[in-house]
C-alpha positions as CSV (number, residue, x, y, z in Angstrom):
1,X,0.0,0.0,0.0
2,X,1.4,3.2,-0.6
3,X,1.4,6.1,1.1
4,X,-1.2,7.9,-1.4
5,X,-3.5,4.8,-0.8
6,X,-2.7,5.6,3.4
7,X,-3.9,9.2,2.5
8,X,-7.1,7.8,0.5
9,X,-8.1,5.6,3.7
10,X,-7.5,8.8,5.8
11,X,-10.5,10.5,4.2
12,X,-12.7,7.7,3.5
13,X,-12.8,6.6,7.2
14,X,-14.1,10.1,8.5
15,X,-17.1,8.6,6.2
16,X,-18.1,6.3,9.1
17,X,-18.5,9.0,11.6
18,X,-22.3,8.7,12.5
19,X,-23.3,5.9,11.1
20,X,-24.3,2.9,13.6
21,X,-22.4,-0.3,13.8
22,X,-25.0,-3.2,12.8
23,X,-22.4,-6.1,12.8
24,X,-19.2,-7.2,14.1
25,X,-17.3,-10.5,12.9
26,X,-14.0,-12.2,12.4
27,X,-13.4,-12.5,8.9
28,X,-12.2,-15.7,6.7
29,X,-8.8,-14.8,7.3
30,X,-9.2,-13.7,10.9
31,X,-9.7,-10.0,10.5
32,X,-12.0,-7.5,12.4
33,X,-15.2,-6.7,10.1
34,X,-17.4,-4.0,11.6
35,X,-20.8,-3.2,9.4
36,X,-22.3,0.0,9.7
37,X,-25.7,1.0,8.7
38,X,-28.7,-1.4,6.8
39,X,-27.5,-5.1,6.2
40,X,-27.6,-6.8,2.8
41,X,-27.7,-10.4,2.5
42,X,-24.6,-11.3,0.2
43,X,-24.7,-15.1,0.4
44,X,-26.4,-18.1,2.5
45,X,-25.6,-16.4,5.9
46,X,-23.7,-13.7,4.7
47,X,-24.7,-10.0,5.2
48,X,-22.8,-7.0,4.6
49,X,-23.7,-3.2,5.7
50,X,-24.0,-0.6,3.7
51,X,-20.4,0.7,5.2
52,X,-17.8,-1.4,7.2
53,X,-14.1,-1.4,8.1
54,X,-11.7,-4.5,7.7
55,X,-8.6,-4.4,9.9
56,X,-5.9,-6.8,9.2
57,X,-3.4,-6.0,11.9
58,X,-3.0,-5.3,15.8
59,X,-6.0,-3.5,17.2
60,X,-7.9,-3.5,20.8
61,X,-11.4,-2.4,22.0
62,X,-11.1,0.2,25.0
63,X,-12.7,2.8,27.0
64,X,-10.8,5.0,29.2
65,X,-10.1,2.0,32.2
66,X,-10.7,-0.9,30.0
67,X,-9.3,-3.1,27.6
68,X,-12.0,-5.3,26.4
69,X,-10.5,-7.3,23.8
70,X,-7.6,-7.5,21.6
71,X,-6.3,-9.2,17.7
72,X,-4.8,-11.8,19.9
73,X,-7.8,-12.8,22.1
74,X,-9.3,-16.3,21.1
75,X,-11.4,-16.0,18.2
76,X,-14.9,-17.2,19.0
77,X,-14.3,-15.0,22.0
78,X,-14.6,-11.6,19.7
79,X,-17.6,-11.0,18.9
80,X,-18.9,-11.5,21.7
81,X,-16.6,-8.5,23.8
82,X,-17.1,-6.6,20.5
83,X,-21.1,-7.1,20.4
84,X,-21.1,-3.2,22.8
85,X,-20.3,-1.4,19.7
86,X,-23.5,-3.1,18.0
87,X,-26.5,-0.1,17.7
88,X,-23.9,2.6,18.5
89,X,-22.6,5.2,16.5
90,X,-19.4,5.8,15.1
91,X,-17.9,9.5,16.2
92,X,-14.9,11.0,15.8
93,X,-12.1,8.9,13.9
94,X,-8.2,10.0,13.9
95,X,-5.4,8.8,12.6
96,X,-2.0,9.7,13.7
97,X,1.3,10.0,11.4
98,X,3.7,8.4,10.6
99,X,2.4,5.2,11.2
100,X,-1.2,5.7,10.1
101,X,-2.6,4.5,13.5
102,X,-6.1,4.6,13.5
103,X,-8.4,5.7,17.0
104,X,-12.5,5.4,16.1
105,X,-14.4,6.7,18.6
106,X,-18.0,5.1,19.4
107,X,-20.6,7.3,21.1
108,X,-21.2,4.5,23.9
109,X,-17.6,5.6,24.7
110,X,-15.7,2.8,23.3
111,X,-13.0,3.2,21.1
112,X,-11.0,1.0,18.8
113,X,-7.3,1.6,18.3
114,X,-5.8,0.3,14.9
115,X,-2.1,0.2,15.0
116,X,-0.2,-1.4,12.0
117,X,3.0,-3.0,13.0
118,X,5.2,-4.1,9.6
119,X,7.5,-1.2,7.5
120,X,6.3,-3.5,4.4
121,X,2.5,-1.2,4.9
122,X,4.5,2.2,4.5
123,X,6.4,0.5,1.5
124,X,5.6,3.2,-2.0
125,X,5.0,-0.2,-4.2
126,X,2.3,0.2,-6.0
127,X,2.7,-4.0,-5.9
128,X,2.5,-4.6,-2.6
129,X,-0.9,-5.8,-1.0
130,X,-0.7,-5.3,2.5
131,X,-3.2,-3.5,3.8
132,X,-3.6,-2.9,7.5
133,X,-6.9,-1.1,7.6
134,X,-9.5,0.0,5.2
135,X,-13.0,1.0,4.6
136,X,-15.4,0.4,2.0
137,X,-19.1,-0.4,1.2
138,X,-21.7,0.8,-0.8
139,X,-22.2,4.4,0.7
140,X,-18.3,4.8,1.2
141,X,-17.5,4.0,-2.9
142,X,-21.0,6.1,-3.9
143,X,-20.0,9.0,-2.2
144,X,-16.4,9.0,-3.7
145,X,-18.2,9.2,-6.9
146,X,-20.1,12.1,-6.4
């Protein structure tokens, strides 16, 4: 990823900020999904929301005296300790240079800290497919049209 793409995902994530989180999940390849806004079914069992965020390196799940959970908690344990954010809205997000770490604030008072942890992220290879952290979805991608 280069650091363009970093600046790219800088923008698109303030895109979150109000919408409410309708689903939290481990993904196929044991990253954080969190929907926001209406789910769409995808596939048997599979829904998506109209936003979400996919984080594919170190994060945790805190409020001010609390770590909740981690990346490195036992998977089947995640959801569950992520489940607060579920029907709460997403507020302020910052991310913090050089390293592109990532702080999304929830309105319950939660907030999840995204911290990517290997120089190959900051690399400027247009070749390179690591990707710590990103945001997509159907109101993120129309809205980048417009």
């Amino acid at each position: 990823m280069t650091r363009q793409a970093f600046e790219a995902q800088t923008r698109l994530v303030q895109r979150l900020t109000g919408r409410t989180c309708s689903q939290v999940a481990i993904g196929d390849n044991d990253e954080l999904v969190i929907d926001f806004g209406e789910l769409e079914q995808t596939g048997p069992g599979e829904f998506d929301g109209e936003a979400w965020l996919i984080v594919e390196c170190p994060w945790r799940l805190e409020t001010d005296t609390d770590v909740l959970c981690g990346w490195e908690n036992e998977e089947d344990e995640i959801p569950e300790k992520t489940s607060v954010l579920i029907g709460h809205q997403a507020g302020e997000a910052t991310v913090r240079r050089p390293g592109f770490d990532l702080t999304l604030r929830f309105a319950n008072g939660y907030r999840l800290r995204v911290f990517p942890d290997c120089v190959s992220y900051y690399a400027d290879d247009t070749a390179s497919l690591s990707i710590p952290w990103y945001v997509g979805g159907k109101v993120i991608t129309e809205a980048e049209k417009g």
